[in-house]
Backbone as CSV, one residue per row, in Angstrom:
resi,resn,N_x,N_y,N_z,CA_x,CA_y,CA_z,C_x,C_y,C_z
1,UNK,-37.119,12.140,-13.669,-35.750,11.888,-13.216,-35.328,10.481,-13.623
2,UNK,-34.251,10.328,-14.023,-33.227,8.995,-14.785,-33.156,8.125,-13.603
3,UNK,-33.067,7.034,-13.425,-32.482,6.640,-12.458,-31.419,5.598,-12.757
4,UNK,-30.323,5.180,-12.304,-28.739,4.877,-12.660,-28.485,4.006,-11.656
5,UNK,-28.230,2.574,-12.011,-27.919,1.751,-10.543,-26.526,1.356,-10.894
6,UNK,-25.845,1.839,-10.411,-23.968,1.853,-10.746,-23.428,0.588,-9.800
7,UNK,-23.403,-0.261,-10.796,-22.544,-1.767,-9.953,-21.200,-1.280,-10.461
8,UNK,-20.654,-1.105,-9.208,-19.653,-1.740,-9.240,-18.842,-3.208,-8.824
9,UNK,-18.224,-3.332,-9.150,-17.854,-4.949,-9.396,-15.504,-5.110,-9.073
10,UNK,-15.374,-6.126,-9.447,-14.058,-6.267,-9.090,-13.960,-7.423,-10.847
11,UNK,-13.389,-6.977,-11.355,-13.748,-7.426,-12.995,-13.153,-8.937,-13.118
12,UNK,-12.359,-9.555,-11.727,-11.814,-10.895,-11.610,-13.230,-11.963,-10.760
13,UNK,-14.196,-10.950,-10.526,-15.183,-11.713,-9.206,-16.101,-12.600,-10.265
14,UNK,-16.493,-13.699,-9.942,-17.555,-14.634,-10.226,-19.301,-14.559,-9.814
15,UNK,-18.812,-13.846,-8.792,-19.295,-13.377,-7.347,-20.877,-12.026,-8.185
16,UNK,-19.564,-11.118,-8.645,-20.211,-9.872,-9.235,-20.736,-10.286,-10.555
17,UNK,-20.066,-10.879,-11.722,-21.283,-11.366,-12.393,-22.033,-12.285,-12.352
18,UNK,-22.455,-12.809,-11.476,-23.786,-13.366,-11.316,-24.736,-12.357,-11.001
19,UNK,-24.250,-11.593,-10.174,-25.276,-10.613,-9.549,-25.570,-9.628,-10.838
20,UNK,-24.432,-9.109,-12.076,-24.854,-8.380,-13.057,-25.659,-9.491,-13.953
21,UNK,-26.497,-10.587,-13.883,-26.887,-11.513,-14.992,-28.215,-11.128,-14.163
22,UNK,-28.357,-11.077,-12.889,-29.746,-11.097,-12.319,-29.855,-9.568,-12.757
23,UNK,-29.614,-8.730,-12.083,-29.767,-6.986,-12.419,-30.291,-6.907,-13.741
24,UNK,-29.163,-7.392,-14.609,-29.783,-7.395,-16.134,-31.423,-7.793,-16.597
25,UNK,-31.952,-8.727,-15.299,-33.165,-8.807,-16.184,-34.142,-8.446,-15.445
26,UNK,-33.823,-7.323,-15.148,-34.849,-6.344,-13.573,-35.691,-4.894,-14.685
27,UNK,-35.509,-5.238,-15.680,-36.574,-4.600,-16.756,-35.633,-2.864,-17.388
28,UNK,-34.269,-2.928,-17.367,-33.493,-1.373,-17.401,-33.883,-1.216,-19.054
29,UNK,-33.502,0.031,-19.080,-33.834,0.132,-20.600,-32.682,0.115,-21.410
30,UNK,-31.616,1.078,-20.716,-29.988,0.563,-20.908,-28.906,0.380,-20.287
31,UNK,-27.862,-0.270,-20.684,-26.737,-0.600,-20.511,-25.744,0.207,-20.532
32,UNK,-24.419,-0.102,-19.612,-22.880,0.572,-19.935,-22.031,-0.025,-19.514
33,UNK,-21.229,-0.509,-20.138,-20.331,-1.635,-20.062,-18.524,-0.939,-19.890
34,UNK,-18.444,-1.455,-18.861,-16.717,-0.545,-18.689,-16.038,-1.520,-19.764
35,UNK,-15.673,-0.870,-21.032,-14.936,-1.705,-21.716,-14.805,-0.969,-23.060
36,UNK,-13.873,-1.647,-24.188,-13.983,-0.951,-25.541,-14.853,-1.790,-26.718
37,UNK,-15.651,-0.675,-27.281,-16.722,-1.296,-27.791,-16.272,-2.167,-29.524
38,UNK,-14.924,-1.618,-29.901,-14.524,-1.942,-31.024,-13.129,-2.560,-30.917
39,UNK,-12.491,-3.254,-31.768,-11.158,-3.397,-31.549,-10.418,-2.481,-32.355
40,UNK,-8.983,-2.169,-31.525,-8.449,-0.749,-31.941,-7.578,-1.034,-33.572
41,UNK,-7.139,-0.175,-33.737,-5.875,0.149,-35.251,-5.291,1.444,-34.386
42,UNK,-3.971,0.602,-34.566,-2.902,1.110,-33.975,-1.691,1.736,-34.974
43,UNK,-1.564,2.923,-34.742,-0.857,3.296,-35.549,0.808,3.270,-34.751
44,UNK,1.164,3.006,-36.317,2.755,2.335,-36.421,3.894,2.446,-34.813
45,UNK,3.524,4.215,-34.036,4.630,4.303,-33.210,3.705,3.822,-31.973
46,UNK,2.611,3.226,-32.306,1.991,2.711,-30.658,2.139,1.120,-30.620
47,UNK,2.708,0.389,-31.379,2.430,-1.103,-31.940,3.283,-1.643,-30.330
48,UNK,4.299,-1.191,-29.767,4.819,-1.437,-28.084,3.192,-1.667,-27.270
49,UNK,2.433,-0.922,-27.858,1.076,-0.907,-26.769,0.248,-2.178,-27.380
50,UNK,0.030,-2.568,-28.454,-0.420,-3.731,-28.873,0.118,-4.717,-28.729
51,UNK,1.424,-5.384,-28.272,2.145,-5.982,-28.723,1.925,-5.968,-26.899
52,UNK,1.646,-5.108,-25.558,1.532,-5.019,-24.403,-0.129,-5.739,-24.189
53,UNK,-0.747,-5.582,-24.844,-1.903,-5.704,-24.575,-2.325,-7.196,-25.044
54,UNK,-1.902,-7.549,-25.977,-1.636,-8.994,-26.644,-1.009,-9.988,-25.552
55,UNK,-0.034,-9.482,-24.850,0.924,-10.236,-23.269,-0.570,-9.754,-22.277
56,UNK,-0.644,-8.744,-22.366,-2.287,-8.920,-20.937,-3.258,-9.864,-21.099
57,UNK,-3.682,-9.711,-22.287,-4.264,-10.689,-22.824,-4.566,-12.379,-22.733
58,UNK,-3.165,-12.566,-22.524,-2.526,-13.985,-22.735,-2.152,-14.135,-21.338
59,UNK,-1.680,-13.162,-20.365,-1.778,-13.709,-19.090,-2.709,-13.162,-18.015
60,UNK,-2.431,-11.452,-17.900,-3.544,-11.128,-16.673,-4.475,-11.563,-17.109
61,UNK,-4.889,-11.441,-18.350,-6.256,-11.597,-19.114,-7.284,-12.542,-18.473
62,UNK,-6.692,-14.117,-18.123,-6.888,-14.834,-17.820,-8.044,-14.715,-16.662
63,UNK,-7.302,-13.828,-15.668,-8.211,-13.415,-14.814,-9.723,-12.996,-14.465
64,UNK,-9.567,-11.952,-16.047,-10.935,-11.358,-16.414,-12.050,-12.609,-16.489
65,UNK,-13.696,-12.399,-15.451,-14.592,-12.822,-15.687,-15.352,-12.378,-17.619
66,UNK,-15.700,-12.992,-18.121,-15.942,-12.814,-19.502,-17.309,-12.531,-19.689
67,UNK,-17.799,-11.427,-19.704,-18.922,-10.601,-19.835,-19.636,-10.362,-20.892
68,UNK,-19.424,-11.771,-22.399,-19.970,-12.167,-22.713,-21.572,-12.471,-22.649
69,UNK,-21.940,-13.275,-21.788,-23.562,-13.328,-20.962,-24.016,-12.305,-21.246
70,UNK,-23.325,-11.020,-20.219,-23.781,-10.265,-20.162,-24.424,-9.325,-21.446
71,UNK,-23.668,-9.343,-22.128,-23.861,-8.359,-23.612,-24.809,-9.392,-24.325
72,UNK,-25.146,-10.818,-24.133,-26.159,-11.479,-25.157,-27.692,-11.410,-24.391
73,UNK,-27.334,-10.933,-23.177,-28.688,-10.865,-22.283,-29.303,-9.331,-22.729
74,UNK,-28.738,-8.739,-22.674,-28.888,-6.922,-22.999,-29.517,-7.043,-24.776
75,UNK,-28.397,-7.970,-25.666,-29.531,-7.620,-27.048,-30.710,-8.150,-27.154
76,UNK,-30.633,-9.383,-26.099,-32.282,-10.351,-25.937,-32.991,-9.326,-25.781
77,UNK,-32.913,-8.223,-24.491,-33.855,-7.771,-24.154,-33.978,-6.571,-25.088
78,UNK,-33.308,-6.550,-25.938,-33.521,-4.987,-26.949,-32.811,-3.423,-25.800
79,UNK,-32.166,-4.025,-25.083,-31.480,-3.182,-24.424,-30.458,-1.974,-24.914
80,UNK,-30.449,-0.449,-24.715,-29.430,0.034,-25.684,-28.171,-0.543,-24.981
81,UNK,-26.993,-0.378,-25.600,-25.728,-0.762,-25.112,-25.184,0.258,-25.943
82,UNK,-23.850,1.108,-24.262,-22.548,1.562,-24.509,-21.293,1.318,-24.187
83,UNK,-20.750,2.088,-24.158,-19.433,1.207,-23.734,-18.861,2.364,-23.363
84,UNK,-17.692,2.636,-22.339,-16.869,3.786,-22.069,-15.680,4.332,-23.042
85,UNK,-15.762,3.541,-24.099,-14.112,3.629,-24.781,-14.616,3.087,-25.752
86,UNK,-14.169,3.610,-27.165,-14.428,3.470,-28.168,-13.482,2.487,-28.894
87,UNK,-12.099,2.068,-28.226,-11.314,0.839,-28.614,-9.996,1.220,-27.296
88,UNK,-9.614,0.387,-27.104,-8.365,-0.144,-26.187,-7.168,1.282,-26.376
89,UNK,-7.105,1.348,-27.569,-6.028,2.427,-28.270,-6.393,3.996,-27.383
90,UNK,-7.905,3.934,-27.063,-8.168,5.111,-26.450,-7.989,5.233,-24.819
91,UNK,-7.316,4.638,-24.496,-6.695,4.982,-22.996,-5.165,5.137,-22.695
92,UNK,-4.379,4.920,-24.198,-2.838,5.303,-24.676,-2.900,6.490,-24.846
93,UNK,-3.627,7.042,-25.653,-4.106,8.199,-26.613,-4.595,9.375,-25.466
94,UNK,-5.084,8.712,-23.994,-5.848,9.922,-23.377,-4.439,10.898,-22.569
95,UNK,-3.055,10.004,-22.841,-2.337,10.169,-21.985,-1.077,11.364,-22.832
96,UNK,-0.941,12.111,-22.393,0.230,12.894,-22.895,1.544,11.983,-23.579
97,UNK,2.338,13.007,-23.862,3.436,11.908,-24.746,4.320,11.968,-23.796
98,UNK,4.324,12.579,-22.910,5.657,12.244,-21.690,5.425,10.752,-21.202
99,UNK,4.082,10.494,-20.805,3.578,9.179,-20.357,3.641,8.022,-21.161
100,UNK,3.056,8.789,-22.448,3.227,7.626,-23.388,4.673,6.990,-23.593
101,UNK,5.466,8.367,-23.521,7.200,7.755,-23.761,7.711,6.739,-22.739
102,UNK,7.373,7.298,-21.061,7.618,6.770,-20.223,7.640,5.083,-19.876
103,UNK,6.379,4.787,-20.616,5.228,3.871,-20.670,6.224,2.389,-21.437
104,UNK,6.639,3.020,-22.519,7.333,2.336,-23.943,8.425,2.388,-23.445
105,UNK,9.297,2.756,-22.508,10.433,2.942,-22.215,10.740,1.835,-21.194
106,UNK,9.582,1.689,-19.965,9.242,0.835,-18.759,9.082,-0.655,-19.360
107,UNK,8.700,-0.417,-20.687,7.917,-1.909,-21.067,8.920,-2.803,-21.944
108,UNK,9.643,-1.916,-22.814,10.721,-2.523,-23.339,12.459,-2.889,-22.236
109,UNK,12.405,-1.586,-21.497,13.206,-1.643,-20.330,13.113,-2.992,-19.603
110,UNK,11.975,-3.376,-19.267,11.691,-4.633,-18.014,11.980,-5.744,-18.659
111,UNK,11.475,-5.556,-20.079,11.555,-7.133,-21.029,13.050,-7.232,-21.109
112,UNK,14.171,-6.444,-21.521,15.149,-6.360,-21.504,15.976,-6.860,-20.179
113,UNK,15.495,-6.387,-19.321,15.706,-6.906,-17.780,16.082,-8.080,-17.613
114,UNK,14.526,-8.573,-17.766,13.871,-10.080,-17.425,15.092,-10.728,-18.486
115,UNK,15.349,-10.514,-19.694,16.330,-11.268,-20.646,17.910,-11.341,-19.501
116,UNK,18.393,-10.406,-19.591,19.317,-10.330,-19.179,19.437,-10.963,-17.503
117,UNK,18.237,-10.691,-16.905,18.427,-10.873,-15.392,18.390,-12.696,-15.882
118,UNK,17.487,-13.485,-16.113,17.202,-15.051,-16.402,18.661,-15.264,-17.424
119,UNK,19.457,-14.493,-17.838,20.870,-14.756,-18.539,22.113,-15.284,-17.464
120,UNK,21.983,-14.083,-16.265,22.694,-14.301,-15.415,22.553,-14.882,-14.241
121,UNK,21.137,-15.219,-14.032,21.088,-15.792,-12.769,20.936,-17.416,-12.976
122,UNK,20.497,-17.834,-14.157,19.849,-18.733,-14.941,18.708,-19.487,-14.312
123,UNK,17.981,-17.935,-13.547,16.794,-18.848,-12.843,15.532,-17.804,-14.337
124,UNK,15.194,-18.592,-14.523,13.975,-18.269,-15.883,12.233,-18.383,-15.513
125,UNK,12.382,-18.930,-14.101,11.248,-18.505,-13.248,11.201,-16.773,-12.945
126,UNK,12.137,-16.667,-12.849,12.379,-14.999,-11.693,12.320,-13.915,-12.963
127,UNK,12.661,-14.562,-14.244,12.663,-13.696,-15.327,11.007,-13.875,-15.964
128,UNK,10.540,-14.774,-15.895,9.030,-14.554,-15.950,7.911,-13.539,-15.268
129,UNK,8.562,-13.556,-14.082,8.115,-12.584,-13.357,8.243,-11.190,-14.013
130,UNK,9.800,-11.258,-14.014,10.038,-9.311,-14.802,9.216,-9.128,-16.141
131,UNK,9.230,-10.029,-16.430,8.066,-10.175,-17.578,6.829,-9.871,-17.297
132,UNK,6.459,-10.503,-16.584,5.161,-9.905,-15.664,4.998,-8.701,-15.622
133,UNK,6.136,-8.355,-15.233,6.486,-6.117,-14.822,6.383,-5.988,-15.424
134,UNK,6.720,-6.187,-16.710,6.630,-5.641,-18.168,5.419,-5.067,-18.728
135,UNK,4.447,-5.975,-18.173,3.234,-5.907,-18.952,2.199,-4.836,-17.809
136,UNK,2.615,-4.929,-16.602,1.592,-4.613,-15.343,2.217,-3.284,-15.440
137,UNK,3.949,-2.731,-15.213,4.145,-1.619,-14.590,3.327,-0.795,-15.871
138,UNK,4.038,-0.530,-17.180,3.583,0.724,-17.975,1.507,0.574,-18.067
139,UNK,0.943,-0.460,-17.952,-0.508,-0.348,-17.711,-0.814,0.509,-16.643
140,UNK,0.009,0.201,-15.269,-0.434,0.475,-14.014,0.042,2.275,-14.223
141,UNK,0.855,3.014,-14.736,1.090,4.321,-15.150,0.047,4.764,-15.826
142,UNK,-0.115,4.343,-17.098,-1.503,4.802,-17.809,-2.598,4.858,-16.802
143,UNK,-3.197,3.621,-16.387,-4.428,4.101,-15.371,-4.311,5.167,-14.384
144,UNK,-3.046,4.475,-13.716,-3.046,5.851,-12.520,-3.172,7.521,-13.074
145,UNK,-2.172,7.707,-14.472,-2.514,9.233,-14.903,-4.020,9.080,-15.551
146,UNK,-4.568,8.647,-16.545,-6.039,8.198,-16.849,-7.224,8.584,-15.534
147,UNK,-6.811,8.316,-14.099,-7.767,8.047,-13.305,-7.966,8.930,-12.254
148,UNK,-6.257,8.970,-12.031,-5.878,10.039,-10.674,-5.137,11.425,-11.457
149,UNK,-4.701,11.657,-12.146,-3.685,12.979,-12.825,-4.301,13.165,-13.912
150,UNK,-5.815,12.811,-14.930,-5.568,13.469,-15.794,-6.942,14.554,-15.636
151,UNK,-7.218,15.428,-15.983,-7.969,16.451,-15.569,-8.679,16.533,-16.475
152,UNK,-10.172,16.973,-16.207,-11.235,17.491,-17.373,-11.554,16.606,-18.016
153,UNK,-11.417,16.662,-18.981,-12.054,15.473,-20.604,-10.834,14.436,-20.426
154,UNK,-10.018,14.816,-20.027,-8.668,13.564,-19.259,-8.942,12.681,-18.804
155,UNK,-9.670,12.725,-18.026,-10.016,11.928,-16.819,-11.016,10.359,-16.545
156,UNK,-10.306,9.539,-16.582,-11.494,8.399,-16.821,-12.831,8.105,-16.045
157,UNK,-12.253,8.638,-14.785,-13.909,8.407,-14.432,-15.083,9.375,-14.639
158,UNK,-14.406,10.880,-15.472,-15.297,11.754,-15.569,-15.889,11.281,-17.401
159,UNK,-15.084,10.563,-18.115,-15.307,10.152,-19.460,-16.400,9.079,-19.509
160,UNK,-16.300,8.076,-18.155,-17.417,7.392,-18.218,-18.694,7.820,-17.363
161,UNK,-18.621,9.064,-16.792,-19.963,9.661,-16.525,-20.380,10.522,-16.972
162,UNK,-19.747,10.637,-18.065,-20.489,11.115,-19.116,-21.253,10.308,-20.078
163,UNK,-20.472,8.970,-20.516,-20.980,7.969,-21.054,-22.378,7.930,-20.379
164,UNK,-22.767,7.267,-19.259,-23.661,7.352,-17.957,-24.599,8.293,-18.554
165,UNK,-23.837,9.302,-18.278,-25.000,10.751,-18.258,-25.788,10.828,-19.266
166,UNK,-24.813,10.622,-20.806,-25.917,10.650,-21.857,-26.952,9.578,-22.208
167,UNK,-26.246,8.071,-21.555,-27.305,6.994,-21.655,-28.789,7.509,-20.892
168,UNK,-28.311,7.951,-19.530,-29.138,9.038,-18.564,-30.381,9.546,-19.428
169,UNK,-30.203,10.899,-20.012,-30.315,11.201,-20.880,-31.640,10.763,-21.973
170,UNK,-31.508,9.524,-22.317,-32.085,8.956,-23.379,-33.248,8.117,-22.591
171,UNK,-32.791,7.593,-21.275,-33.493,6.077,-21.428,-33.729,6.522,-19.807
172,UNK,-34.980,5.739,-19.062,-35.544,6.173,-17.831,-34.678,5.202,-16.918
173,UNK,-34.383,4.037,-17.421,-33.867,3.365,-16.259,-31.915,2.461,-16.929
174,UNK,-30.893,3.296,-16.519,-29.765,2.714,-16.820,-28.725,1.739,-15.519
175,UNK,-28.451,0.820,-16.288,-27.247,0.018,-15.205,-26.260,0.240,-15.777
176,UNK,-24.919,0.559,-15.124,-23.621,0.920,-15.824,-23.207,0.060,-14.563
177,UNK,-22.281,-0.756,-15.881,-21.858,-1.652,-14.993,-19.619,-1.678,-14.919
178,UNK,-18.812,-0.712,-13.826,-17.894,-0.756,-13.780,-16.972,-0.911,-12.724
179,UNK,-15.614,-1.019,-12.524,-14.836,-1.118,-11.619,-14.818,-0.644,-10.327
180,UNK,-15.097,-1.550,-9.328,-15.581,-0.614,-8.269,-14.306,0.589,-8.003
181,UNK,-13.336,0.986,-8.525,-12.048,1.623,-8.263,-12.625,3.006,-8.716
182,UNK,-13.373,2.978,-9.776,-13.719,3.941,-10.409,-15.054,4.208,-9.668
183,UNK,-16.169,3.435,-8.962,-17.106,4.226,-8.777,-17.399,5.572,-8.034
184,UNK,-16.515,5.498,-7.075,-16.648,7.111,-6.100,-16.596,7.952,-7.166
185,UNK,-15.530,8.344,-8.062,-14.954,9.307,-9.066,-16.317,9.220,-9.574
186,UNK,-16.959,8.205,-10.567,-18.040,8.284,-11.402,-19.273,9.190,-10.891
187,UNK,-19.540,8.569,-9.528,-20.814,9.554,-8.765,-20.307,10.208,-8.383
188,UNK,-19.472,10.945,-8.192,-19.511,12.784,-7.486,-19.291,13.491,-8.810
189,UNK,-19.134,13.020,-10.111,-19.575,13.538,-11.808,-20.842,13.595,-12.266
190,UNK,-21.112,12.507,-11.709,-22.651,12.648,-12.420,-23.525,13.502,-12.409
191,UNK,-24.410,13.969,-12.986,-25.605,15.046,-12.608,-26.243,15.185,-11.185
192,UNK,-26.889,15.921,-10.511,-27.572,16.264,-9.548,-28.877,15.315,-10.047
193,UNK,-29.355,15.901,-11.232,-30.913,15.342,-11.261,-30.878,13.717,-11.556
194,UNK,-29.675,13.174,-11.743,-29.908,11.672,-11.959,-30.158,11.080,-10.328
195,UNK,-30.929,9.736,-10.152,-30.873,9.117,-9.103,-29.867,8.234,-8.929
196,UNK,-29.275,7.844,-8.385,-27.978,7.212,-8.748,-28.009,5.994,-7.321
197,UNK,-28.329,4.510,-7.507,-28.350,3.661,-6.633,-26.732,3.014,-6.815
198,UNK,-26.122,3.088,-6.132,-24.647,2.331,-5.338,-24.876,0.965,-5.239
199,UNK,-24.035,0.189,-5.818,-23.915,-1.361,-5.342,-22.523,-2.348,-5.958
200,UNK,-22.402,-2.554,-4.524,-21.018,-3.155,-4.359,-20.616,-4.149,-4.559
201,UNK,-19.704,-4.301,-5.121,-19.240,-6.059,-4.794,-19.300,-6.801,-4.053
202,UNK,-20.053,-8.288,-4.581,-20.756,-9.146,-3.359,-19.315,-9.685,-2.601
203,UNK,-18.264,-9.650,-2.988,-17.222,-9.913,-1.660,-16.026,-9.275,-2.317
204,UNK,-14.923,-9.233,-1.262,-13.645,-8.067,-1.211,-12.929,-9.083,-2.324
205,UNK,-11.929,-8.460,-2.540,-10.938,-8.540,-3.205,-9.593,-9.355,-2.686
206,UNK,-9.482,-9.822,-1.197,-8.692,-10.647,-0.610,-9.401,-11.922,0.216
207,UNK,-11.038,-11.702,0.021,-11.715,-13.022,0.265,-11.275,-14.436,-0.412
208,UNK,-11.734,-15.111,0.484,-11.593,-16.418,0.156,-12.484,-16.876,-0.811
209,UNK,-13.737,-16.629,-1.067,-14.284,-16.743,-2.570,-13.524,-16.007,-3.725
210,UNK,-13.183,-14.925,-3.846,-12.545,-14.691,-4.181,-11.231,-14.821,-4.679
211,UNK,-10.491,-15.392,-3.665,-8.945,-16.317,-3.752,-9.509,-17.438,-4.986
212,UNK,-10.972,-17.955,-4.604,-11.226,-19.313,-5.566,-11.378,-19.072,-6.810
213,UNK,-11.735,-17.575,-7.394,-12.347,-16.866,-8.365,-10.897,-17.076,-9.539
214,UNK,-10.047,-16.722,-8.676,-8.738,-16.305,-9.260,-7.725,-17.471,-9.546
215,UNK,-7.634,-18.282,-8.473,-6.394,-19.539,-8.459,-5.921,-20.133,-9.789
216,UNK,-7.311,-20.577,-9.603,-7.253,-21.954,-11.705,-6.512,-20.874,-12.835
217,UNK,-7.438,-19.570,-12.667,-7.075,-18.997,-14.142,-5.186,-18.053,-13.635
218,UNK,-5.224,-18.310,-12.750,-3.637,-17.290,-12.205,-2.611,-18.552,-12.947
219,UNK,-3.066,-20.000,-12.138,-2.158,-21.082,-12.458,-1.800,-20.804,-14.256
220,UNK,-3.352,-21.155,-14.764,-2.879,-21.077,-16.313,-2.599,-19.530,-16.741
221,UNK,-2.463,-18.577,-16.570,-1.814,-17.005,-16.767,-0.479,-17.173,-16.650
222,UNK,0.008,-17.702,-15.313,1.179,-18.331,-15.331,1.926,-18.658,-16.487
223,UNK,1.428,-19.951,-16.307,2.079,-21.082,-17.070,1.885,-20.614,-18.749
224,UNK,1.441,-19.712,-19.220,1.484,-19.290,-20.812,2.645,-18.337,-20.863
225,UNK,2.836,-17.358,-19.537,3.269,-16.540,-19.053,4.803,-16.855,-19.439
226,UNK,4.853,-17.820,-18.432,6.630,-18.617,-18.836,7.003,-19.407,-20.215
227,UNK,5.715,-19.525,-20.943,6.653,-20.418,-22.153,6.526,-19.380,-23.061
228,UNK,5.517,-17.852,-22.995,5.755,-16.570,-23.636,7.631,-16.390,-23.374
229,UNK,7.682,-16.587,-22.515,9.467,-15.910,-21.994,9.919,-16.812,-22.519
230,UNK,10.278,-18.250,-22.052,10.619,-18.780,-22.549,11.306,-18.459,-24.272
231,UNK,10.227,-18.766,-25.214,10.230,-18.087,-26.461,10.918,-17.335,-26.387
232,UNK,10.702,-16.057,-25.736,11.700,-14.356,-26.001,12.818,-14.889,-25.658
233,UNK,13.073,-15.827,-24.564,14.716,-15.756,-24.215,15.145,-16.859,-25.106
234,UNK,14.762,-18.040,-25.592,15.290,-18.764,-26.381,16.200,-18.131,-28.004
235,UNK,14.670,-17.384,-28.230,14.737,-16.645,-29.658,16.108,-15.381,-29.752
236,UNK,15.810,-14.887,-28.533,17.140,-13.525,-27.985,18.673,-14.236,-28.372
237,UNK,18.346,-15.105,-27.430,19.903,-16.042,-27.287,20.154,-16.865,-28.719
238,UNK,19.351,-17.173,-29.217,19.654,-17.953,-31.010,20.407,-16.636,-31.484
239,UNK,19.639,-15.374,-31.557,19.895,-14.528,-32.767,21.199,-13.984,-32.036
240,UNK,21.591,-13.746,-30.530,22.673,-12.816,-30.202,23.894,-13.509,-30.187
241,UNK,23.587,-15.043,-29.945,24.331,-15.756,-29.540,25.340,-16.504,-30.777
C-alpha cells in the first residue's frame, strides 16, 4: 500500500512552507506540486488571459510564498516531481466557452470601469481597486467552475488526484503538496488502497502570523498595482483625449 501525506497549506503562509522544507526531507520518494509545470503558449483569442495573469503576477502574485526551495530540495534528493497542470493555459482551457466568454467580458468590462469610474470621480485610488476586480473577479469564476461546477475529467480536485494517484502508483511514499481549499475534494477521489495522512496548515488564514505573512508583500502588490493603472489611465486619456 502507497502511502500519501497531503499538506495542505494556504499558498500566502510562511508558516506552511517551512513545514513543507522539513516534510521534504523525511525520506518520500515523490513529489506533487499544485502548480504548472511549464510556461503556457497562448493562442491568439486567449491573449485577455495572459495579459490577466501577467496583472496577477505583478500584484496578487506578490503574495505567493515562492516554492522555489522547495523544488531544489526534491532534485537534491533525486525525488520524482509532478505537477497538477501542465501550463497556466490549462485551467482557461478546462472551462467551457460560455465561461471562457464570460471571463473576457468581466475582465475587460472592470478595466473599462476602473478607466471611466477614476475619469469621473478623479479619485485614481478607487480605480486601482476596480483594477484589482479586474484581475480577481474573472480568476475567481474560472476556479469556482474548475473546482465546484466542473464534473468528471472537469474537475480540479479530481485532476489532481489523479496526478496523486499515478505518482501513488509508481513510488511507495508520496507528499503532494496543495491548497488546503482543495484538500477535502482531493481525498474523497483518491483510491481506497492509498493511505492518505491529512495535514493542515500550521495557522488560519485570518491569524495574526499570518496578517504578518501578507502585509510587506500586499503594501508592494499595491503600490505596482496603482502605477500599472496609473499607466492604463494616463495612456487611455493621451490616445482618447
Amino acid at each position: 500500500m502507497s502511502e500519501v501525506v497531503l499538506k495542505g497549506e494556504i499558498h500566502t503562509s510562511s508558516g506552511d512552507l517551512g513545514e513543507e522544507r522539513q516534510l521534504l526531507k523525511e525520506g518520500f520518494d515523490a513529489v506533487v506540486f499544485e502548480g504548472a509545470e511549464t510556461d503556457p503558449e497562448y493562442r491568439f483569442y486567449e491573449g485577455w488571459f495572459n495579459l490577466l495573469i501577467i496583472l496577477f503576477a505583478a500584484t496578487i502574485g506578490h503574495l505567493y510564498q515562492d516554492k522555489t526551495i522547495l523544488r531544489d530540495l526534491a532534485e537534491v534528493q533525486d525525488m520524482s516531481i509532478s505537477f497538477t497542470r501542465e501550463s497556466d493555459a490549462e485551467v482557461l482551457r478546462n472551462t467551457p466557452v460560455l465561461i471562457h466568454l464570460l471571463a473576457a467580458v468581466l475582465f475587460y468590462a472592470i478595466i473599462l470601469a476602473s478607466i471611466i469610474g477614476g475619469t469621473v470621480t478623479g479619485n485614481l485610488v478607487s480605480g486601482a481597486f476596480w483594477l484589482l476586480g479586474a484581475v480577481a473577479i474573472p480568476l475567481l469564476l474560472i476556479r469556482i467552475y474548475n473546482t465546484k461546477l466542473g464534473k468528471g475529467s472537469k474537475n480540479r480536485d479530481g485532476i489532481i488526484a489523479n496526478v496523486i494517484g499515478d505518482a501513488a502508483d509508481d513510488h511507495d511514499r508520496v507528499i503532494a503538496i496543495v491548497g488546503a481549499a482543495h484538500a477535502p475534494g482531493i481525498k474523497a477521489r483518491l483510491p481506497d488502497e492509498i493511505d492518505v495522512e491529512y495535514k493542515s496548515p500550521v495557522y488560519g488564514v485570518f491569524s495574526l502570523k499570518h496578517g504578518r505573512d501578507v502585509l510587506r508583500p500586499a503594501f508592494t502588490g499595491f503600490a505596482e498595482l496603482f502605477l500599472i493603472y496609473l499607466i492604463i489611465f494616463y495612456t487611455t486619456h493621451s490616445v482618447l483625449l
